[in-house]
C-alpha positions as CSV (number, residue, x, y, z in Angstrom):
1,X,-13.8,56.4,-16.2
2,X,-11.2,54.2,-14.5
3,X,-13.6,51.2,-14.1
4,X,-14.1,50.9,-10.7
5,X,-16.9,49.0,-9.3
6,X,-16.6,49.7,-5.8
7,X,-16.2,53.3,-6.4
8,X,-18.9,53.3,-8.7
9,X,-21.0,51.6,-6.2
10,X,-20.0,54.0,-3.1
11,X,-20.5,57.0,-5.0
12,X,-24.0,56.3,-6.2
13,X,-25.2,55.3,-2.9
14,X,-23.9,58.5,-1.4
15,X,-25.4,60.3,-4.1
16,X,-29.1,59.1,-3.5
17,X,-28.8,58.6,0.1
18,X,-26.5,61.3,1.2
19,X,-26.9,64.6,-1.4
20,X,-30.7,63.1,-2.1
21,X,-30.2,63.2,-6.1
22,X,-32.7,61.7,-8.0
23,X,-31.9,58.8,-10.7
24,X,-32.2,61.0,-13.3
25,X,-29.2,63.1,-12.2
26,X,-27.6,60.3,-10.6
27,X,-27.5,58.6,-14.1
28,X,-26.2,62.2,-15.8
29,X,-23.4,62.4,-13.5
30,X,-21.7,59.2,-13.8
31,X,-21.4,60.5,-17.7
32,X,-19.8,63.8,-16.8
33,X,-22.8,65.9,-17.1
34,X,-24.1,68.3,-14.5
35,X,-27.1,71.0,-14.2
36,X,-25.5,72.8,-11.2
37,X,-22.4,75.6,-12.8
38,X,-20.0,75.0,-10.2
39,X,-20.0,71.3,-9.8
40,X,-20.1,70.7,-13.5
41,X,-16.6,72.9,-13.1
42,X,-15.2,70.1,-10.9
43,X,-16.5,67.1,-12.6
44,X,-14.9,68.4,-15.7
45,X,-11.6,68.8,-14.1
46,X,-11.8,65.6,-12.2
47,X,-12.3,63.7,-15.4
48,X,-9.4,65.4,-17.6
49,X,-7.4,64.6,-14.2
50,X,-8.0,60.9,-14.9
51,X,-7.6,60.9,-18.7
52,X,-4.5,62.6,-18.5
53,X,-3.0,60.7,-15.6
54,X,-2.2,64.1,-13.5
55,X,-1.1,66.1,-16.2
56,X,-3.5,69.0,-16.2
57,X,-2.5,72.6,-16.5
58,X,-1.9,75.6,-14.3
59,X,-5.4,77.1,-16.4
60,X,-6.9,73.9,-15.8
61,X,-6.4,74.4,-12.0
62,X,-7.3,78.2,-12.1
63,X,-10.5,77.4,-13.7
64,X,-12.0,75.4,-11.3
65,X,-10.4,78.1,-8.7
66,X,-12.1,80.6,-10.8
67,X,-15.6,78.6,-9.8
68,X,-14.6,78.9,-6.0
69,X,-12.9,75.5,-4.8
70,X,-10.3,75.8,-2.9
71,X,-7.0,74.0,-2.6
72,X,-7.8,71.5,-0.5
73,X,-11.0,70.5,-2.1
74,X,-8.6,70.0,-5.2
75,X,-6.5,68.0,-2.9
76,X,-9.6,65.8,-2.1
77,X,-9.8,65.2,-5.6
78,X,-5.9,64.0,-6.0
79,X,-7.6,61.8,-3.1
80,X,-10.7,59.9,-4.4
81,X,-8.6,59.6,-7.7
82,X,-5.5,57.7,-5.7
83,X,-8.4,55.3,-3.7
84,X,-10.2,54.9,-6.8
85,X,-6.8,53.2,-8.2
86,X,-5.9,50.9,-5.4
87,X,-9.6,50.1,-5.3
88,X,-9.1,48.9,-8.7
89,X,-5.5,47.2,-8.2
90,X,-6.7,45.6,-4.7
91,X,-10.2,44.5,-5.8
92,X,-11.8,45.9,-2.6
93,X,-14.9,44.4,-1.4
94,X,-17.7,45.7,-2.4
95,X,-19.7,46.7,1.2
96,X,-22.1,49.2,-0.5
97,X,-25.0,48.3,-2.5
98,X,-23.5,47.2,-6.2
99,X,-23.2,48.9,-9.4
100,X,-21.6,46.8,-11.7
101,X,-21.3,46.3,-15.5
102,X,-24.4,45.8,-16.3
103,X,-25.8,48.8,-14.9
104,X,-23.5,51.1,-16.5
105,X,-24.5,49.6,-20.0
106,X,-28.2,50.6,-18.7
107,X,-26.9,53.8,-17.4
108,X,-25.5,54.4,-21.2
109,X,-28.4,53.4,-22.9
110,X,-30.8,55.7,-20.3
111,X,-27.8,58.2,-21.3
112,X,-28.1,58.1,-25.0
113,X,-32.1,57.9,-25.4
114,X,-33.3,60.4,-22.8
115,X,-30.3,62.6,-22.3
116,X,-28.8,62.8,-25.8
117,X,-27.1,66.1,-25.0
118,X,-25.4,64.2,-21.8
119,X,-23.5,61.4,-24.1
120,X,-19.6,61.5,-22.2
121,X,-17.7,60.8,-26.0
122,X,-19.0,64.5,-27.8
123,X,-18.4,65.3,-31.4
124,X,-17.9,67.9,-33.8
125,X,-19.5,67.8,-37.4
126,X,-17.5,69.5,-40.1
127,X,-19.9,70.8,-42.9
128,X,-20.6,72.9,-45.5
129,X,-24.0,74.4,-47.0
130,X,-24.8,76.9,-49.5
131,X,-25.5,80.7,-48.9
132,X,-26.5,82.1,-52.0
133,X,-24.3,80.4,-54.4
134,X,-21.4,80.7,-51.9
135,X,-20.0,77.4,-49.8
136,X,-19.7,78.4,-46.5
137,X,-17.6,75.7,-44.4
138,X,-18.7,75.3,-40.6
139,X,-18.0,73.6,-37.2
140,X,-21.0,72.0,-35.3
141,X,-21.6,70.8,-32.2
142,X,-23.9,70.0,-29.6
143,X,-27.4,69.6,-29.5
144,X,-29.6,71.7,-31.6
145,X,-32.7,71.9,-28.7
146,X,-29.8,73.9,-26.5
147,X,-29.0,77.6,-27.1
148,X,-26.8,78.2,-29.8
149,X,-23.8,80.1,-29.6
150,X,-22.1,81.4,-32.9
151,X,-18.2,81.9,-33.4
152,X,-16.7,84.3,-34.8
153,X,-12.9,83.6,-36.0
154,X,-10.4,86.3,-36.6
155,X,-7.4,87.4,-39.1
156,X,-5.4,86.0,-40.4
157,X,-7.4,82.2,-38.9
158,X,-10.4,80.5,-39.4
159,X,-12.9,78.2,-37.2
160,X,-10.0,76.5,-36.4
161,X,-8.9,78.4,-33.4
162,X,-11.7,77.3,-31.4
163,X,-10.8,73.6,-31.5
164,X,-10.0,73.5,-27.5
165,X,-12.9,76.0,-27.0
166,X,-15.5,73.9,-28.5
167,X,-15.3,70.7,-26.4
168,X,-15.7,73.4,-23.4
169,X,-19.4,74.0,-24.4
170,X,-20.9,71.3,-26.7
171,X,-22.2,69.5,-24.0
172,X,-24.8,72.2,-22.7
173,X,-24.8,74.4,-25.9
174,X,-25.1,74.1,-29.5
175,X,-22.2,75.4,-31.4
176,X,-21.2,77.2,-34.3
177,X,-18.5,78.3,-36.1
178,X,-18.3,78.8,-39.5
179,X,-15.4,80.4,-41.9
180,X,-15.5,83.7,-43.6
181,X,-15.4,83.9,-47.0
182,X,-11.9,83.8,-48.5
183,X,-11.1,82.2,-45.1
184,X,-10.5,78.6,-44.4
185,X,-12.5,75.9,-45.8
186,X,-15.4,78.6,-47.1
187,X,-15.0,79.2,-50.9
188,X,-12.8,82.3,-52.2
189,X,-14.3,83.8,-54.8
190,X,-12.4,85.8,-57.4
191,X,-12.2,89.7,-56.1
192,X,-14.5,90.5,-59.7
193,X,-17.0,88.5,-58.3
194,X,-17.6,89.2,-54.5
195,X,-16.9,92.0,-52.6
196,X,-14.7,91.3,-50.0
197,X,-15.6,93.6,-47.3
198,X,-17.1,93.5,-43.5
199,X,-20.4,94.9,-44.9
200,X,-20.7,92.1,-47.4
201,X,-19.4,89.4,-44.8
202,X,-22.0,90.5,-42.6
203,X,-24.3,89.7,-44.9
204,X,-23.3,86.6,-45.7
205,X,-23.2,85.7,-42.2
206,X,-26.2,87.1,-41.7
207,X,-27.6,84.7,-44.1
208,X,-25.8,81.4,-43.0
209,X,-27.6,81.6,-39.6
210,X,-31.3,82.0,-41.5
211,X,-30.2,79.0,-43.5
212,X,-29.1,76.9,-40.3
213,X,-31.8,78.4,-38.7
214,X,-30.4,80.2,-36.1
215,X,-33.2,82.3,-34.8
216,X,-31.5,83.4,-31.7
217,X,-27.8,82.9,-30.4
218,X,-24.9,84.0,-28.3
219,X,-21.9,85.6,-30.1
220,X,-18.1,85.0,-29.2
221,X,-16.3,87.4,-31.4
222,X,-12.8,88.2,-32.0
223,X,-10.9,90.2,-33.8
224,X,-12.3,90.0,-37.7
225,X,-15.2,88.8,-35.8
226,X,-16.2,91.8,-34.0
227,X,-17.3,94.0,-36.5
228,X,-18.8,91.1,-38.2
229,X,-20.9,90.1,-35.4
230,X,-21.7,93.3,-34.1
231,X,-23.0,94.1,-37.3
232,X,-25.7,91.5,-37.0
233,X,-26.3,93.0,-33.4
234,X,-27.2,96.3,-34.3
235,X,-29.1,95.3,-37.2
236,X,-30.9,92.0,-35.2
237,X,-31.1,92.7,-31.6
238,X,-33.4,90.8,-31.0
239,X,-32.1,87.4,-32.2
240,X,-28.8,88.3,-29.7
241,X,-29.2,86.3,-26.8
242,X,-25.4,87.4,-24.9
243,X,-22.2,88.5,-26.5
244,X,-18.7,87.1,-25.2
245,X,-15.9,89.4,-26.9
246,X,-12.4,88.2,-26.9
247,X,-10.0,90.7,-28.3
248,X,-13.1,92.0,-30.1
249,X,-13.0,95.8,-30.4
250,X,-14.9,98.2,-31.0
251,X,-14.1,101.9,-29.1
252,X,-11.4,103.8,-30.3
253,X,-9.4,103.7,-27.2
254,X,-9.2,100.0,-27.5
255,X,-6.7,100.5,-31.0
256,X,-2.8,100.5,-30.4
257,X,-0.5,102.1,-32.4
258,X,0.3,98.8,-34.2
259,X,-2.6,99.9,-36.7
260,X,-0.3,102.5,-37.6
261,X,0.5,101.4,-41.0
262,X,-3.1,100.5,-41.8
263,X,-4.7,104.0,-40.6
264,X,-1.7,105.7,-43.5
265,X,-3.2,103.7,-46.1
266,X,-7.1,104.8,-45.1
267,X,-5.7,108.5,-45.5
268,X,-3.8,107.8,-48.4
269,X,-5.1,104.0,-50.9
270,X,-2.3,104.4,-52.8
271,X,0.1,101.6,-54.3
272,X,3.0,102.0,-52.1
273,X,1.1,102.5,-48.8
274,X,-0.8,99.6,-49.8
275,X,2.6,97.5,-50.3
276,X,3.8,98.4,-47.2
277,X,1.0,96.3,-45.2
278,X,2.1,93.1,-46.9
279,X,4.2,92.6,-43.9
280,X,1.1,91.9,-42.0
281,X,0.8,88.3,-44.6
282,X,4.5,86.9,-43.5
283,X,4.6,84.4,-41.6
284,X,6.8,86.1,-39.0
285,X,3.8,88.5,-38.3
286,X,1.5,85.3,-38.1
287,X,4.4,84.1,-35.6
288,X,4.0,86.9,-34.0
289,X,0.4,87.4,-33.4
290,X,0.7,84.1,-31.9
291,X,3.2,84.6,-29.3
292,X,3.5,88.1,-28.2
293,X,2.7,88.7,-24.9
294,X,2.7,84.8,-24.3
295,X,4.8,84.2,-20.8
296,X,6.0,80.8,-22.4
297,X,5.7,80.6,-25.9
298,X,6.4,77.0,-26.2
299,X,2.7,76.2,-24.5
300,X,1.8,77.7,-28.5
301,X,1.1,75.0,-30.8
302,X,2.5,75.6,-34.2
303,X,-0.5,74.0,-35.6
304,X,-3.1,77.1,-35.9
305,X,-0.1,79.5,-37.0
306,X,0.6,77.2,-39.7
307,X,-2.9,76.7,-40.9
308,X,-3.3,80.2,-41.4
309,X,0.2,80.8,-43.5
310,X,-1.1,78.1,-45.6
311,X,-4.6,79.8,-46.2
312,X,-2.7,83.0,-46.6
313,X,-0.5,81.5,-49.1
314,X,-3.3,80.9,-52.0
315,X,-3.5,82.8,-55.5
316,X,-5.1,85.8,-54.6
317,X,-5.7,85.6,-50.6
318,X,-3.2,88.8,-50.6
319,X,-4.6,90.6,-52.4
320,X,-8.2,89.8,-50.5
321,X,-6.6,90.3,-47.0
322,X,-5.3,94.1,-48.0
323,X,-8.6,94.6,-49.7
324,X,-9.9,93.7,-45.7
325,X,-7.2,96.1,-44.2
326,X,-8.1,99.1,-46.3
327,X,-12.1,98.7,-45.9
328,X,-11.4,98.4,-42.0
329,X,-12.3,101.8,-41.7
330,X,-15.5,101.6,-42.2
331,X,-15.9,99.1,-38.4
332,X,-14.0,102.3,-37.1
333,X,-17.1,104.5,-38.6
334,X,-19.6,102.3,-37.3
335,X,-18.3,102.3,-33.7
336,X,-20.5,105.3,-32.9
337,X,-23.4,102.8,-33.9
338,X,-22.4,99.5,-31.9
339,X,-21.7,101.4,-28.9
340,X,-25.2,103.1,-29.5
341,X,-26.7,99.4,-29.8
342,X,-25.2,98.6,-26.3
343,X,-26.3,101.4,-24.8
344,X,-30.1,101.4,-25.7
345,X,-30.5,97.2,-26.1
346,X,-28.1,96.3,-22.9
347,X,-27.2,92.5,-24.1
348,X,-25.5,90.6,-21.6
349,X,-21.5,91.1,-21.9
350,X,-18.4,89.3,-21.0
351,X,-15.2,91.2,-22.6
352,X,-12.6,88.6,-21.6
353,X,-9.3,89.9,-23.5
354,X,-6.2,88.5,-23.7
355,X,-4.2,92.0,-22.0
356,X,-0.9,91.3,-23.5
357,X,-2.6,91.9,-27.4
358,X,-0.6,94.7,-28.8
359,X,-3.3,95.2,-31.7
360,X,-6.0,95.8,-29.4
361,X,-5.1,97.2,-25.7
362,X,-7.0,96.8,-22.4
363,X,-9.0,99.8,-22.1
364,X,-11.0,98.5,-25.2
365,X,-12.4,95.7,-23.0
366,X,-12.6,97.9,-20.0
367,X,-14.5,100.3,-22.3
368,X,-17.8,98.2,-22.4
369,X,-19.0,98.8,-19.2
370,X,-19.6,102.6,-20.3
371,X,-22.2,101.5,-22.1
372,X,-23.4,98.5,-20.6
373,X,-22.8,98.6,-16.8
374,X,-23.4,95.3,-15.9
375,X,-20.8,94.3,-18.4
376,X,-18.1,91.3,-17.0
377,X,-14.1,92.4,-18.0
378,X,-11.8,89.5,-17.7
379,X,-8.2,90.0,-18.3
380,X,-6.2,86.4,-19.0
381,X,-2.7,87.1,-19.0
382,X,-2.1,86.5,-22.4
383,X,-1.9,87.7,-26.1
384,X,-4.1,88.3,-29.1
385,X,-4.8,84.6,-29.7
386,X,-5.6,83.9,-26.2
387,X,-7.5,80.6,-26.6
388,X,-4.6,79.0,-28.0
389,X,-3.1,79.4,-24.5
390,X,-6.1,79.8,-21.7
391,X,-8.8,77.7,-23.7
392,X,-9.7,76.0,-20.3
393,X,-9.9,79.1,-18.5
394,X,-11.9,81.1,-20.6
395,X,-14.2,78.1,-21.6
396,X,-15.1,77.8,-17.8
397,X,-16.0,81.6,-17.4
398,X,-17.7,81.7,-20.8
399,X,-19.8,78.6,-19.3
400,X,-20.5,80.6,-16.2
401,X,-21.4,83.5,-17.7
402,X,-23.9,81.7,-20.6
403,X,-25.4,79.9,-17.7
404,X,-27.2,83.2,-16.3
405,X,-28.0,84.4,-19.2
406,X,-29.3,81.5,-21.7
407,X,-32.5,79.2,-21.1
């Protein structure tokens, strides 16, 4: 990263002399790509700590404690970055076998043919494609021979709030994250001509992964998300390969009293209880939602809030979003069948919640290992939209977590 030939040269005689790798994973390393969990976790950190000059975060830090180094093997890190810059300064002698230029131009080129998926600069495509006369807008990343893994955005966002997440995983998973209808950058039909309900956005999701092809893949699901994706669950389990739910609920004990408002106008539709949940539109809810529960509120960018009031803001998208809080009974109804799902199919689950969300509380997450055992709960100490503050950290358990469960 930093140019260094001696280092360069050190480290890969080390490598195949010392730790025995062979050239192939020699080769992947120098690019930031490992096989082994825990060592790709370091790596990863020890090159942000270069391209950032220092500057890395407290979750950045807690991550790769997360993976079980300790504080002095972060030290050593601080270390071999500090020697690799006065190597480069002094122009040390070179006293190991070299490695210069033009074998890193080799080791790119062996990089890019072989090892697509291992290319250091990754890249997300931004796309659209039609689902049955509807233009569904998506995120992609990765490479398509790697398990997929399909996101699942929440209200009042879109695919958006994964932009930290993504660059976590698109180098050993193929990603995507597309944007509900009436959402985003996906069309928004009038309300006389599409249904806008969780049924019906199931199904459209439902067919935007035949269309991509997605015959199997892991689901991250939050908020909106859940019921979406756990609709697909129930009715294909078999294409579920793992399921990472953030903030996704779906037990009873898992809703706060914040859905107050919304459970008055289940009992009662009518005008002036429907009215009433315009607040949930403002921008100072979408404020909110952001920073509630967040220990430093400034670490928020105002970029993802912003989006959303600007999505919200379109002819008609009120209307649409308390169309979506009245039919959100019906993912209350259908917890009995999700939970029934996890109970008799068992797929692989990491609840990771942000345990500061007043919409959806704690024991939801805890609730999953009732019905799946083996279940992992993570609490980040955080609110609703935790990936807008713990990206890093819950991009590293995510990775550990796909990695025993996806081939």
């Amino acid at each position: 990263m930093n140019g260094c030939d001696y280092c360069l040269s050190a480290h890969t005689y080390l490598a195949r002399k010392v730790a025995k790798l062979d050239d192939a994973e020699t080769t992947a390393n120098r690019s930031g790509a490992l096989n082994d969990t825990k060592a790709d976790t370091a790596i990863r950190f020890a090159a942000k700590l270069a391209r950032e000059r220092g500057r890395v975060s407290k979750t950045d830090i807690a991550a790769v404690k997360h993976a079980g180094y300790s504080d002095a093997e972060l030290a050593h890190v601080g270390l071999n970055l500090f020697t690799n810059t006065i190597s480069v300064a002094l122009k040390t002698d070179i006293d190991f076998p070299r490695i210069g230029p033009k074998d890193r131009l080799i080791d790119q080129k062996i990089n890019s043919a072989s090892h697509p998926e291992r290319r250091p600069i990754m890249s997300v495509h931004f796309n659209s494609v039609d689902v049955d006369g509807l233009k569904v807008f998506y995120r992609e990343a990765g490479n398509r021979a790697r398990p997929s893994v399909l996101l699942l955005h929440g209200f009042p966002s879109a695919s958006h709030m994964f932009r930290d997440l993504i660059p976590q995983l698109e180098d050993r998973y193929h990603v995507v994250a597309p944007d509900l209808p009436g959402f985003g950058m996906t069309e928004q039909p009038a309300r006389d001509k599409f249904a806008y309900t969780f049924e019906n956005f199931a199904r459209v999701i439902d067919r935007f992964t035949e269309v991509l092809g997605l015959d199997k893949f892991a689901l991250y699901v939050f908020d909106y998300g859940a019921p979406v994706g756990f609709r697909l669950a129930v009715k294909h389990p078999e294409r579920i390969t793992a399921i990472v739910t953030q903030n996704g609920n779906t037990y009873l004990e898992g809703v706060s009293e914040a859905f107050a408002p919304v459970q008055a106008y289940w009992k009662e539709p009518t005008q002036t209880n429907r009215d009433v949940l315009r607040s949930f539109l403002a921008p100072q809810t979408t404020l909110f939602q952001y920073t509630h529960g967040v220990a430093d509120p400034s670490l928020v960018s105002p970029d993802g809030r912003n989006l959303d009031d600007f999505y919200l803001a379109r002819p008609e998208n009120d209307e649409i979003q308390l169309d979506l809080l009245g039919d959100y009974k019906t993912n209350v109804a259908l917890y009995g069948d999700i939970q029934a799902y996890l109970r008799d199919k068992r797929p692989p689950v990491l609840a990771i919640w942000g345990k500061n969300d007043p919409f959806f509380i704690p024991a939801g997450a805890e609730a999953f290992k009732r019905d799946v055992p083996e279940a992992e709960v993570r609490f980040v100490d955080t609110g609703h939209f935790a990936l807008e503050t713990h990206a890093s950290e819950i991009g590293a358990i995510m990775r550990h977590f796909l990695a025993k469960h996806l081939r």
